[in-house]
N, CA and C of each residue as an Amber inpcrd file, in Angstrom:
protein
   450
 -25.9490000  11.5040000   2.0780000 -25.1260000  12.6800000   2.2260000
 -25.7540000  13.8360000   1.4530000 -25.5230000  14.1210000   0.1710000
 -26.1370000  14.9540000  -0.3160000 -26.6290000  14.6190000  -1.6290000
 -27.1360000  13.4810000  -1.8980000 -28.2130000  12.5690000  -3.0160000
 -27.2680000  12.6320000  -4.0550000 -25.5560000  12.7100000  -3.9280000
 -25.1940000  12.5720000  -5.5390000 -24.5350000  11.3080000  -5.2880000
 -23.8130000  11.0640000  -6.6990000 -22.9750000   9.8730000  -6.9230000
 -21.8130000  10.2030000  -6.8640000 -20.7350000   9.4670000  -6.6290000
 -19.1110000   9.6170000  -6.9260000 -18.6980000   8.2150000  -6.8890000
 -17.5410000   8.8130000  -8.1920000 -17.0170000   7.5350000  -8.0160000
 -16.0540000   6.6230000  -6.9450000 -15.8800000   5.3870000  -6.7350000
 -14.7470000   4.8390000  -5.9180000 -14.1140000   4.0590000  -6.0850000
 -13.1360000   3.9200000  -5.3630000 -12.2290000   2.7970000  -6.2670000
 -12.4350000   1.0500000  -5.3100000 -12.3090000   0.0060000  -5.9210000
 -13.1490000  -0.4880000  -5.2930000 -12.3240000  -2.0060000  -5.2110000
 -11.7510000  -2.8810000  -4.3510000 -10.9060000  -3.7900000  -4.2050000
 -11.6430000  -4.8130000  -5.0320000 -11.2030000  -5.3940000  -5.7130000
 -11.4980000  -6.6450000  -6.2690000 -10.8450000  -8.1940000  -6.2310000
 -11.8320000  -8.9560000  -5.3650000 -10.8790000 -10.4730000  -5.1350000
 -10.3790000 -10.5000000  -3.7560000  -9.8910000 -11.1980000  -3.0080000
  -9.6870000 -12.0080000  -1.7210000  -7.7730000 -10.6170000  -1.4420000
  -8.0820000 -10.4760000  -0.2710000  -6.8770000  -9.5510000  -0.0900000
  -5.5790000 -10.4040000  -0.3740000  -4.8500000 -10.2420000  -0.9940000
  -3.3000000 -10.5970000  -0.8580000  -2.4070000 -10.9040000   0.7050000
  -2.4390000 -12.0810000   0.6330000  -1.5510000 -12.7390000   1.8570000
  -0.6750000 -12.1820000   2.2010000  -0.1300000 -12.5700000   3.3320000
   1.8560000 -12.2880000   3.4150000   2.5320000 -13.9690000   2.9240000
   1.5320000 -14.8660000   2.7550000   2.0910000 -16.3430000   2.0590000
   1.9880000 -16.4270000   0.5070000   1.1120000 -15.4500000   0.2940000
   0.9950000 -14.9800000  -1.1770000   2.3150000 -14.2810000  -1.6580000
   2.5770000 -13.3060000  -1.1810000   3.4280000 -12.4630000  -1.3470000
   5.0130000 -13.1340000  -1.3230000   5.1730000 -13.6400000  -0.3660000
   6.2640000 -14.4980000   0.1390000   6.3730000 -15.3160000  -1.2580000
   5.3690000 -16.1510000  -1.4330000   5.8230000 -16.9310000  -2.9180000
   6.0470000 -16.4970000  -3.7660000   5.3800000 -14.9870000  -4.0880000
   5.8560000 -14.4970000  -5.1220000   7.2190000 -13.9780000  -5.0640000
   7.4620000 -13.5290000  -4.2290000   9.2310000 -12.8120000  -3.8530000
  10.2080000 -13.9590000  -4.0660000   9.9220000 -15.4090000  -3.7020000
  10.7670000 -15.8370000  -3.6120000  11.1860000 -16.7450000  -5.0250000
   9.8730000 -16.8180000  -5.6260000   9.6830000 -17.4340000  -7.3530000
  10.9350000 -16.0550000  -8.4730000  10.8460000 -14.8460000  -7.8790000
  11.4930000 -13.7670000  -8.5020000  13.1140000 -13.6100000  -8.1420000
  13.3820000 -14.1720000  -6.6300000  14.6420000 -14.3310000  -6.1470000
  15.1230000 -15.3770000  -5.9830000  15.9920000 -15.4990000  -5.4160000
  17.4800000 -17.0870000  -4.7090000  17.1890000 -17.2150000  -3.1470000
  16.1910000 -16.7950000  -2.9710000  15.4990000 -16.6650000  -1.2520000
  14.5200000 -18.2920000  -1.0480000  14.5070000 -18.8670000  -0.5030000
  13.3330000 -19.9120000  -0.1020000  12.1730000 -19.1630000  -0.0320000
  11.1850000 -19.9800000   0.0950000   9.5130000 -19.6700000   0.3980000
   9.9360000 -19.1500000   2.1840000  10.2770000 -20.4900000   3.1920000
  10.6170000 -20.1260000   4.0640000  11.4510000 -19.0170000   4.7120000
  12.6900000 -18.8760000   4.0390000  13.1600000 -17.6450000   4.2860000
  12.3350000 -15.9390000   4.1080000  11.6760000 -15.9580000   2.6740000
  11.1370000 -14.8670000   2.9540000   9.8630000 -14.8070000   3.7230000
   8.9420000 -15.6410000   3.9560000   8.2480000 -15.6740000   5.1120000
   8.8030000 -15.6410000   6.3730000   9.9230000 -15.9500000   6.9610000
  10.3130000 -15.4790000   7.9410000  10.8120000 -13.7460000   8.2100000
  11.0820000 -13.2540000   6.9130000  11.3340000 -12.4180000   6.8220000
  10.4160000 -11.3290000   6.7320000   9.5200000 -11.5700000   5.9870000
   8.0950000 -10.5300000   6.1500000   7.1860000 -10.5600000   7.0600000
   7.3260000 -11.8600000   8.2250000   6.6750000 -11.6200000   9.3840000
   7.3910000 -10.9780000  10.3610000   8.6380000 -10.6440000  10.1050000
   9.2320000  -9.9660000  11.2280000   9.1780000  -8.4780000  11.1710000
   8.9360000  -8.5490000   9.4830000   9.0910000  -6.4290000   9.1930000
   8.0640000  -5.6520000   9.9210000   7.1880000  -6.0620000  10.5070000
   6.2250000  -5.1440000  11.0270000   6.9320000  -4.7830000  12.5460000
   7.2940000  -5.3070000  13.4140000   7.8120000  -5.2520000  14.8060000
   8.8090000  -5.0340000  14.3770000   9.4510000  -4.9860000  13.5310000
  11.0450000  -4.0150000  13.0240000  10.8740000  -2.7190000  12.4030000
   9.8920000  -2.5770000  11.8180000   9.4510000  -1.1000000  11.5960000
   8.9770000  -0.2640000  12.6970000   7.6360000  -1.0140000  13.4960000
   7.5300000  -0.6770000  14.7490000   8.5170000   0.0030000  15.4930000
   9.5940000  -0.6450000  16.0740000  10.1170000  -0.3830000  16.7700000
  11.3030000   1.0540000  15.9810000  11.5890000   0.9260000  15.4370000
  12.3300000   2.0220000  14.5500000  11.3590000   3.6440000  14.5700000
  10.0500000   3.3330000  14.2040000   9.1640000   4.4690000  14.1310000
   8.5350000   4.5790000  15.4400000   8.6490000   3.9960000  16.8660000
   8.2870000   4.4000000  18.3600000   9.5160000   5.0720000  18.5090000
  10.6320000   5.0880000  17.7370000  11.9790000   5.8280000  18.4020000
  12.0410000   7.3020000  17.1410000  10.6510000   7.2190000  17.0740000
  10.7710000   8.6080000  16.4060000  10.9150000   8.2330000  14.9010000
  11.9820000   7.5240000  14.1210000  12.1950000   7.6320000  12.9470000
  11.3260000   7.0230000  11.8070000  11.1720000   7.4870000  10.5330000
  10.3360000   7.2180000   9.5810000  11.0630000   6.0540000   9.2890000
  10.9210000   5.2370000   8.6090000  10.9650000   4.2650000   7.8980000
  11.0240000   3.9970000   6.0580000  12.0750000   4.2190000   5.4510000
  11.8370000   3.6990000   3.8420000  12.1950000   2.6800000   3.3150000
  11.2270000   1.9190000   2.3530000  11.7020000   0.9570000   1.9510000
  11.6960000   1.0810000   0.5320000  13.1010000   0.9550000  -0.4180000
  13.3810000   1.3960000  -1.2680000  12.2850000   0.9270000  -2.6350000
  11.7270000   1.2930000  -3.4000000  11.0200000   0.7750000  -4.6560000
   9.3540000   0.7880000  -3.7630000   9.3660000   1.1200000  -2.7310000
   7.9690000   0.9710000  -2.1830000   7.3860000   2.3010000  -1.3570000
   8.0730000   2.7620000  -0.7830000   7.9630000   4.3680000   0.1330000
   7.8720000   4.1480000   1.5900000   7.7710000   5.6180000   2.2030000
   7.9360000   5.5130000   3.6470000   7.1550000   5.4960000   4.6040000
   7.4120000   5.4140000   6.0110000   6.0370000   4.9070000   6.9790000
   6.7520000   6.0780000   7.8800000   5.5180000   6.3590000   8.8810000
   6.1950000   7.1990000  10.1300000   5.1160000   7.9040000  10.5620000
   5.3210000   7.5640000  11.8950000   3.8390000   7.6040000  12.8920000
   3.5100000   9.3480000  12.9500000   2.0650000   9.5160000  12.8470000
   1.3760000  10.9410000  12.9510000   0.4240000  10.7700000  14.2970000
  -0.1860000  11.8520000  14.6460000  -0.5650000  11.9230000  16.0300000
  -1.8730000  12.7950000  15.3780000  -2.8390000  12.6900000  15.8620000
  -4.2640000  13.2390000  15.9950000  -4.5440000  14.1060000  17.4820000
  -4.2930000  14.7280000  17.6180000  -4.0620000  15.8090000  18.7340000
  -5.2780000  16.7330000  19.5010000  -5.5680000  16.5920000  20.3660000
  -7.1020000  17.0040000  20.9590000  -6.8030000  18.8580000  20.4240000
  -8.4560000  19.5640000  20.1710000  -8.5370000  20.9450000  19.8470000
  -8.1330000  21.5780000  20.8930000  -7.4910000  21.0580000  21.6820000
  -7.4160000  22.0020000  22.9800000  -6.0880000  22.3720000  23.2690000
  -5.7480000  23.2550000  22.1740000  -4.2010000  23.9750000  22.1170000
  -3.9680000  24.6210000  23.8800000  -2.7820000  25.0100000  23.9320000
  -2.2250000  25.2680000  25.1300000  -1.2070000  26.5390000  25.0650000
  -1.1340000  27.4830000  26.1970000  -0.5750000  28.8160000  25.7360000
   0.7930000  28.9710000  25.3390000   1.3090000  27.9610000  26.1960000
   2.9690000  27.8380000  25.7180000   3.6870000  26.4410000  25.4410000
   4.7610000  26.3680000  25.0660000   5.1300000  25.1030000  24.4140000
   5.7230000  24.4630000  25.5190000   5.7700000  24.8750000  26.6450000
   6.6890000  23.8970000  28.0850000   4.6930000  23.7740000  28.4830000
   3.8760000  23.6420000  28.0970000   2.4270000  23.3460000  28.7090000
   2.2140000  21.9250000  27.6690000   2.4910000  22.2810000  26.7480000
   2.5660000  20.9580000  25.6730000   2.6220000  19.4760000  26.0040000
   1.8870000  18.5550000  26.2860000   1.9430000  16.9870000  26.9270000
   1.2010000  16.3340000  25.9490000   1.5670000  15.2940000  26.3260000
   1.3590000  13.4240000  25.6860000  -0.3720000  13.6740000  25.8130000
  -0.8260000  13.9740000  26.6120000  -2.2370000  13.5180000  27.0940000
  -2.8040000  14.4720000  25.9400000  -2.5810000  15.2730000  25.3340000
  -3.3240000  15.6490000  24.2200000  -3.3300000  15.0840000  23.2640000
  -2.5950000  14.0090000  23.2780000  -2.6880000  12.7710000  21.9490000
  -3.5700000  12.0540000  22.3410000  -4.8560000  12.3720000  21.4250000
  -5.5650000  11.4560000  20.8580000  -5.7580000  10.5550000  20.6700000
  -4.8590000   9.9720000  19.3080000  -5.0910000   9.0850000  18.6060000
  -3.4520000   8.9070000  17.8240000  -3.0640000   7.6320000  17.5280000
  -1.8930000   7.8240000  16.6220000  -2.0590000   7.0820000  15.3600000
  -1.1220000   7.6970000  14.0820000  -1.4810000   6.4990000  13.1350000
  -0.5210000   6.3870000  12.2600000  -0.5010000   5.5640000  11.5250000
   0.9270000   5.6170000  10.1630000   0.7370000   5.9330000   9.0870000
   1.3550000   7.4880000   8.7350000   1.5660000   7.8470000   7.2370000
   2.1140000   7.1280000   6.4840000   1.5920000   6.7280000   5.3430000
   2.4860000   6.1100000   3.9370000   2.7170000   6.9990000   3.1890000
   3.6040000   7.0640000   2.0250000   4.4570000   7.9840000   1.4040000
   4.9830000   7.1820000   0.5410000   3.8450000   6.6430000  -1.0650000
   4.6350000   6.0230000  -2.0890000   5.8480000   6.8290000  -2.5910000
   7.3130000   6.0470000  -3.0040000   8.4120000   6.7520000  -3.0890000
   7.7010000   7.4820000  -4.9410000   8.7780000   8.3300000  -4.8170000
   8.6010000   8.8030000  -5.9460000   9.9980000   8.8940000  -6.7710000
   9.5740000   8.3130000  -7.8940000  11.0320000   8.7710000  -9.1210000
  10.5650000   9.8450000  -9.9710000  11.9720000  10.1520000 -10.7080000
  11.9850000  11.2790000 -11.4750000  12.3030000  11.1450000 -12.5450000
  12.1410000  11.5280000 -13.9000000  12.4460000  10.9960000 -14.7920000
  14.0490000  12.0980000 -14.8830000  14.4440000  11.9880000 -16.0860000
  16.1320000  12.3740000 -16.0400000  16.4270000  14.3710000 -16.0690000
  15.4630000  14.6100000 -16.7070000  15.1790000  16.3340000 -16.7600000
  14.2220000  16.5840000 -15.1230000  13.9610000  15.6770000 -14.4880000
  13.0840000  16.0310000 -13.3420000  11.4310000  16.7930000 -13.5920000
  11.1070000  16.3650000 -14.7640000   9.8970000  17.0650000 -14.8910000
   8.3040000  16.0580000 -14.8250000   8.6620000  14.6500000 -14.9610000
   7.9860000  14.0810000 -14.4300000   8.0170000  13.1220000 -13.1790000
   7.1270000  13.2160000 -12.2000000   6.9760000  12.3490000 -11.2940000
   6.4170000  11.3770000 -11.0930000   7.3200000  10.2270000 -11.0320000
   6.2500000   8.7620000 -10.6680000   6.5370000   8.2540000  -9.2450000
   4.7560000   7.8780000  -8.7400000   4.8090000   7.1050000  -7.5420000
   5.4770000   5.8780000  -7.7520000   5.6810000   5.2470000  -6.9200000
   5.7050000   3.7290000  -6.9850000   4.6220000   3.2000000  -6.7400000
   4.3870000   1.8430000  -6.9240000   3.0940000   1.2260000  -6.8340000
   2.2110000   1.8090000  -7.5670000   2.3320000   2.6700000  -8.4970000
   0.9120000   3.2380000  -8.9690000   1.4330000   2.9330000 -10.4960000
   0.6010000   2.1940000 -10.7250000   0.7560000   2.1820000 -12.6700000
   0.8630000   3.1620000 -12.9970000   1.2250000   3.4310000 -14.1410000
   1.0610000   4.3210000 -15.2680000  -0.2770000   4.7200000 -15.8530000
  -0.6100000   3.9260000 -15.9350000  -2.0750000   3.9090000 -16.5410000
  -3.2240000   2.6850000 -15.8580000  -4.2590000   3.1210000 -15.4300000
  -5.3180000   2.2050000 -14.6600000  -6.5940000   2.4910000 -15.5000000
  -7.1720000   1.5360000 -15.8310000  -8.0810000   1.4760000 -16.4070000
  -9.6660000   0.7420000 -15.4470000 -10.4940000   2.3300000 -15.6110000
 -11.5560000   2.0590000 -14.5860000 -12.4200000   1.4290000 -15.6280000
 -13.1790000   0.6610000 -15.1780000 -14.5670000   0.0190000 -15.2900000
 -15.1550000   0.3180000 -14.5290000 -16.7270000   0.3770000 -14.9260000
 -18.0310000   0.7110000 -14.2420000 -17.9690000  -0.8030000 -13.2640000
 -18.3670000  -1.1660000 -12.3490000 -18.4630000  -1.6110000 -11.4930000
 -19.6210000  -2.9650000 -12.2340000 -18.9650000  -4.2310000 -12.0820000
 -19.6500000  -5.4790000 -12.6470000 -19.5470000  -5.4870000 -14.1070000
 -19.2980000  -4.2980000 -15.0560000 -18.8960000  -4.7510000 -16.1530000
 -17.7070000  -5.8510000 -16.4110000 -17.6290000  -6.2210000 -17.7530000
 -17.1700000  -7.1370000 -18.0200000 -15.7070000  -6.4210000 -18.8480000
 -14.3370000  -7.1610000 -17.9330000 -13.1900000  -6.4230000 -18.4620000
 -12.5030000  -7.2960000 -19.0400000 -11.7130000  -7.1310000 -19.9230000
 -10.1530000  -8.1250000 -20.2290000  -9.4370000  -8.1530000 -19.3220000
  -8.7100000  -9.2940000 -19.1370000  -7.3080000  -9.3220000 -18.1230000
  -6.3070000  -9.8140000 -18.7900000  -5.4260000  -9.2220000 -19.1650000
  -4.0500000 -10.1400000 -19.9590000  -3.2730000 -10.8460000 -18.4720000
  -3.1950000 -11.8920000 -19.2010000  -2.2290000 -12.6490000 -18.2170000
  -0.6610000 -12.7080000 -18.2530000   0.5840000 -12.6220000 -18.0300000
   1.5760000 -12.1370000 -17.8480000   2.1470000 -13.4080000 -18.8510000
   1.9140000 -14.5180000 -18.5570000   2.2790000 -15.7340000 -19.0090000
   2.7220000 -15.7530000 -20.6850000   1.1860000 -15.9290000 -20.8730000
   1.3700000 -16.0750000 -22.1690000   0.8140000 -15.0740000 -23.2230000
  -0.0360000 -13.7500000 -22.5860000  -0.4020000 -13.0000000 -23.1750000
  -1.6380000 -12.8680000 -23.5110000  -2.0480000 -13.9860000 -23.2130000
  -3.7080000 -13.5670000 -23.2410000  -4.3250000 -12.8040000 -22.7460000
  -5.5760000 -13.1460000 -23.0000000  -6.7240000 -12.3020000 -22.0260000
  -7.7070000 -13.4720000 -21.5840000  -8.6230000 -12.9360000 -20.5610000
  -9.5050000 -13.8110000 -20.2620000 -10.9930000 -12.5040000 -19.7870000
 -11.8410000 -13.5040000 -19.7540000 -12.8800000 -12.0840000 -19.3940000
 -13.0000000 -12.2980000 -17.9560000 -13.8220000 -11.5240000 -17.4100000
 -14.1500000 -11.2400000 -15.9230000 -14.9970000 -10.3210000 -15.5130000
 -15.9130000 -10.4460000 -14.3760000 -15.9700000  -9.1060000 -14.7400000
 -15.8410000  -8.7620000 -12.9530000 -15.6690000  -7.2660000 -13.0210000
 -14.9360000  -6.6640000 -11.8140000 -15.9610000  -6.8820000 -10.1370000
 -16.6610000  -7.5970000 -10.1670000 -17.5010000  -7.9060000  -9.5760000
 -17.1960000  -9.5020000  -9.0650000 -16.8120000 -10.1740000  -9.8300000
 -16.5570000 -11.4270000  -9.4880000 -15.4560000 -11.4680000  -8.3930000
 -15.5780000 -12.7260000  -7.1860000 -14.5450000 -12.7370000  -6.2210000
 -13.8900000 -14.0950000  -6.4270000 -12.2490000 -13.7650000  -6.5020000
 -11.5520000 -14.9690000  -7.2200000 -10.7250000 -15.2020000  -5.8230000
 -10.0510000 -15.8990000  -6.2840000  -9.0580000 -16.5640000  -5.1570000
  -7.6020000 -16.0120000  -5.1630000  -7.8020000 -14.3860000  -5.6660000
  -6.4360000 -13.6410000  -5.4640000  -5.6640000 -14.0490000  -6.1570000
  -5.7290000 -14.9510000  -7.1750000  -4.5160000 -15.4270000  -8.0460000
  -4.1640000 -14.2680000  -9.5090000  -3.2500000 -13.5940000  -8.3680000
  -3.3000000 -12.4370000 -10.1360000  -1.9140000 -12.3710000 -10.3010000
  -1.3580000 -12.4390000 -11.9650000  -0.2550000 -12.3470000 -12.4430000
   0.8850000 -11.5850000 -11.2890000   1.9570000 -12.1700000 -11.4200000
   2.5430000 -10.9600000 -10.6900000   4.5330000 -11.0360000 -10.8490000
């Protein structure tokens, strides 16, 4: 591109399941393994269908979904000329929710820590584990089997 560097942010470890996830939801709730796996394979074709009828989608502590359109350059003189066939392409906006603190002067996403701590890429980091408080080393380069505190 133009011979510099930048930084990126960079996934580390095996992507997170929906059987991953499911165990974890249900180790935290009064839900079965089974129940919430039945339940998180259905949210996609239930969101689907909610956001083809136009409406966004929120899910509380996580944020909202709702389909955007990529639209050909080839504007048109009036708005009864306006058609489908200039859609492009379609896709789904996300929208981490945001809280407020009690004066409204700070804003937090959801899903986004507070604080993230970058490493240079293959260095060697601490990981505290939720358990018992340790740490263990690693380094950000290594590919694990997705087993992270949660």
């Amino acid at each position: 591109m133009n011979g510099l560097y930048y930084p990126e942010a960079v996934v580390v470890g095996k992507r997170v399941t929906t059987k991953q996830l499911a165990k974890a939801l249900s180790d935290r709730c009064t839900v079965t393994l089974a129940d919430t796996l039945a339940v998180l394979s259905e949210l996609g074709g239930i969101m689907s269908t909610y956001m083809a009828q136009g409406r966004s989608v929120s899910l509380e502590g996580v944020g909202s979904f709702r389909y955007t359109i990529n639209a050909s350059k080839q504007g048109v003189e009036t708005a009864e000329e306006v058609s489908a066939n200039q859609v492009k392409s379609v896709r789904i906006r996300f929208v981490p929710e945001i809280t407020r603190n009690s004066d409204s002067s700070v804003a937090t996403r959801s899903m986004m820590p507070t604080a993230v701590d970058w490493i240079k890429w293959g260095e060697e980091e601490k990981v505290a584990t939720e358990e018992d408080g340790t740490t263990d080393s690693g380094s950000a380069g290594e590919e694990d089997e997705g087993n992270y505190p949660v």
